[in-house]
ZANU-275635 format. One record per residue (C-alpha): x, y, z; residue number from 1. Coordinates in Angstrom, 3 decimals. Example, Ala and Ser with C-alpha at 12.3 -4.5 7.8 and 13.67 -1.06 7.14 Angstrom:
2
{{12.300,-4.500,7.800},1};
{{13.670,-1.060,7.140},2};
// end
This chain:
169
{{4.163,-135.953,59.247},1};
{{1.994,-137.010,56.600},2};
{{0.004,-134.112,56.822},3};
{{2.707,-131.862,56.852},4};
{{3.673,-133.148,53.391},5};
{{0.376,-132.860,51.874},6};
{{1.052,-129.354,53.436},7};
{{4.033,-129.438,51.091},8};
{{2.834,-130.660,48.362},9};
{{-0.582,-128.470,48.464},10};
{{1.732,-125.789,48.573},11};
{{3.941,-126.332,45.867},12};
{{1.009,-127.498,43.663},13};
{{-0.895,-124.099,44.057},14};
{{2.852,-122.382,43.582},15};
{{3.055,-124.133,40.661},16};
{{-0.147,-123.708,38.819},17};
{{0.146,-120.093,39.601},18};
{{3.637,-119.821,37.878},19};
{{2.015,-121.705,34.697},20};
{{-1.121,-119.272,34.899},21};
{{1.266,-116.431,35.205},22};
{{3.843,-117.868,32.483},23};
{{1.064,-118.439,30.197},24};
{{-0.614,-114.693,30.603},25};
{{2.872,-113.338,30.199},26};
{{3.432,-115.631,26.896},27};
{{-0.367,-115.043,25.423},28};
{{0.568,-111.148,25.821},29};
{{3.810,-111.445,24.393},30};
{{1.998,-113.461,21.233},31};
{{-0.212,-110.879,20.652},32};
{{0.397,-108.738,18.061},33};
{{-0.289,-104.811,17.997},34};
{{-1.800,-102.957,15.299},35};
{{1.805,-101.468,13.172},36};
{{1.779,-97.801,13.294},37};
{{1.119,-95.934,10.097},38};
{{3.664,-93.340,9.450},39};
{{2.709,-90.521,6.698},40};
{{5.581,-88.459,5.509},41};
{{4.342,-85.711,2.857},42};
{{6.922,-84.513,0.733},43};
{{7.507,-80.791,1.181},44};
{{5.814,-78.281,-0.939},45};
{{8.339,-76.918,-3.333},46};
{{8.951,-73.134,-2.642},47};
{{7.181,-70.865,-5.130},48};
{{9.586,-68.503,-6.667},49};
{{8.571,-65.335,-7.449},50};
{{9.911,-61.274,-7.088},51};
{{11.228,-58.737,-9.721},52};
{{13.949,-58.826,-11.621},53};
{{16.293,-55.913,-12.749},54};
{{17.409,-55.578,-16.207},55};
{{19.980,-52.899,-16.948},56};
{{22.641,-52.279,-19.733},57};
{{22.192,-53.076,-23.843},58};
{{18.474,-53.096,-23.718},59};
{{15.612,-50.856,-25.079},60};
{{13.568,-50.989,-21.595},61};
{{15.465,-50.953,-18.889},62};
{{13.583,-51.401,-15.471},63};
{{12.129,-54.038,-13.072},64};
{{10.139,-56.333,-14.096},65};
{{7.807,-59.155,-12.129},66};
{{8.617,-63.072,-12.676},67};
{{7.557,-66.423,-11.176},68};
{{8.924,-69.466,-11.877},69};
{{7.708,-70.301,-15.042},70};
{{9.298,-66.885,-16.726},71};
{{12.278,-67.433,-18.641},72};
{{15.449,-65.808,-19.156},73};
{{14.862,-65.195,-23.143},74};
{{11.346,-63.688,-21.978},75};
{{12.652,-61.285,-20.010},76};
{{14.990,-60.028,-22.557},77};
{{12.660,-60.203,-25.103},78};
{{9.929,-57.796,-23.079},79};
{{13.149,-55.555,-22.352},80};
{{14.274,-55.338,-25.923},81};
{{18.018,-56.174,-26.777},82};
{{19.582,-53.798,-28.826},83};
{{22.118,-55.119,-31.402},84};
{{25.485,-54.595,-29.752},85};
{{24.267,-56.866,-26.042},86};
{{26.567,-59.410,-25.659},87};
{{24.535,-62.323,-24.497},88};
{{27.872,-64.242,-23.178},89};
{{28.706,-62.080,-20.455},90};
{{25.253,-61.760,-18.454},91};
{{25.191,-60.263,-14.684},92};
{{22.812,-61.873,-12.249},93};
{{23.287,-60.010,-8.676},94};
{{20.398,-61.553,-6.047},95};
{{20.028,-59.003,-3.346},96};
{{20.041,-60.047,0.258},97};
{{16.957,-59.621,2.239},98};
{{15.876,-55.742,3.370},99};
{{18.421,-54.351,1.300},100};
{{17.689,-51.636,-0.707},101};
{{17.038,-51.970,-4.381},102};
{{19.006,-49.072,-6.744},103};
{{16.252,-46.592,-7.868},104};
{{15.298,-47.054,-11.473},105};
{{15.758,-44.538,-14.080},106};
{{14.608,-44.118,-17.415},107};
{{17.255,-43.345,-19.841},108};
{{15.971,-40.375,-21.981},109};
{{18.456,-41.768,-25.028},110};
{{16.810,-44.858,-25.193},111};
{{13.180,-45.064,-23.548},112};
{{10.400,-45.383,-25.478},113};
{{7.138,-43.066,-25.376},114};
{{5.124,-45.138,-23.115},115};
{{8.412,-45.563,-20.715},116};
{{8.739,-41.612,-20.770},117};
{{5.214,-41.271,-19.683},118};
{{5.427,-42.806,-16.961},119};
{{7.518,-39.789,-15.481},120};
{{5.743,-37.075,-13.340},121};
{{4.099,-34.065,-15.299},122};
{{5.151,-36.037,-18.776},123};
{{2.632,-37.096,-21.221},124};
{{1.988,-37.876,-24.339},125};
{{2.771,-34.780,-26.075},126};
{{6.170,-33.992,-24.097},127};
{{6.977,-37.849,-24.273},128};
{{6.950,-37.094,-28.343},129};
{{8.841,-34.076,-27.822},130};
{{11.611,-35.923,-26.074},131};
{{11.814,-38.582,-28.343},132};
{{11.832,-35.408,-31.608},133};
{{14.284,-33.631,-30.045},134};
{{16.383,-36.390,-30.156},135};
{{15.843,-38.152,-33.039},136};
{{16.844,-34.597,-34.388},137};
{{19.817,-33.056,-32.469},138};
{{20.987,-36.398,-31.521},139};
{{21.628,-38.146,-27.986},140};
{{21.212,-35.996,-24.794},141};
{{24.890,-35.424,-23.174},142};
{{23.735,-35.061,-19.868},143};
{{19.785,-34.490,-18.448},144};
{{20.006,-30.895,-18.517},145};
{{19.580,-30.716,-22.049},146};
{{16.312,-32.382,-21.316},147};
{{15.442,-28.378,-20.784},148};
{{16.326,-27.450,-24.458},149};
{{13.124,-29.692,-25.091},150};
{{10.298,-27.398,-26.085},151};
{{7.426,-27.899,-22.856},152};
{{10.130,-28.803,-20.629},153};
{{10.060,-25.978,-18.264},154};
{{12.611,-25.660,-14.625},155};
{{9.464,-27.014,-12.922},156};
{{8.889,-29.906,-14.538},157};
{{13.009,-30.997,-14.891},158};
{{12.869,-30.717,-11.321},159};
{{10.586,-33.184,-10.367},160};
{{11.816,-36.219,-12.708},161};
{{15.826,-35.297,-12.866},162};
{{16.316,-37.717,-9.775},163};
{{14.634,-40.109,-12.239},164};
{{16.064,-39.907,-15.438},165};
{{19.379,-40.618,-16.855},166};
{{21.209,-40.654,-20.080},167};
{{23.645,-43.477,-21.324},168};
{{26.053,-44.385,-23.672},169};
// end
């Protein structure tokens, strides 16, 4: 019986100095402390502006012009040209939606400058002058078939821009 309980007891020694072994390998990997993980957040790159812009109504120039975000509203109607009766409290800002079609530009021939007038097909520098002559002298055109009573401005040539030219108020 004796050596049954040294048995026993050689048993329950081993069992127990495996536990602490175990215990302690459990607590020494519990203690040990993992490198923290480094999170980088970058802050988003702001979205760069930029397009054309379509100014219409009491200006010299009307037409499209290119901007990015550091243009600014009094630039643009500056390089357009104001003319004294725009009423700067009542401005229209319209922002298209993607893919949708953008209203053809045309040059008033009551207001357009010489350079603006050029830029028509078969128009340069010499009919551009006669435009502006003929109506600085008769007055405003009515409607862009007077454009014909222009001296150089043949059937031809009216053809070509009158899908391009209007005439305002």
């Amino acid at each position: 019986m004796n050596r049954s309980i040294d048995k026993l007891w050689t048993y329950l020694i081993i069992f127990l100095a495996v536990g602490i072994l175990c215990g302690g390998i459990v607590l020494t990997l519990k203690q040990v402390k993992s490198q923290p993980i480094e999170i980088t957040i970058t802050p988003p790159q702001p979205q760069q502006y930029q397009g054309q812009v379509h100014i219409d109504g009491a200006v010299t120039s009307p037409g499209f012009y290119s901007w990015n975000e550091e243009d600014t509203l009094q630039a643009f109607l500056q390089g357009a040209g104001l003319q004294p009766e725009a009423d700067l409290n009542h401005l229209k800002l319209y922002v298209p939606k993607i893919g949708e079609a953008r209203p053809t530009q045309k040059i008033d021939l009551n207001r357009a400058e010489a350079w603006l007038l050029e830029a028509l097909p078969e128009i340069g520098p010499a009919k551009a002058q006669a435009i502006i002559n003929y109506r600085t002298q008769n007055g405003p055109f009515l409607r862009i078939e007077d454009l014909l009573k222009v001296e150089g401005i043949g059937q031809n040539t009216y053809d070509r821009i009158k899908t391009l030219i209007t005439v305002e108020d």
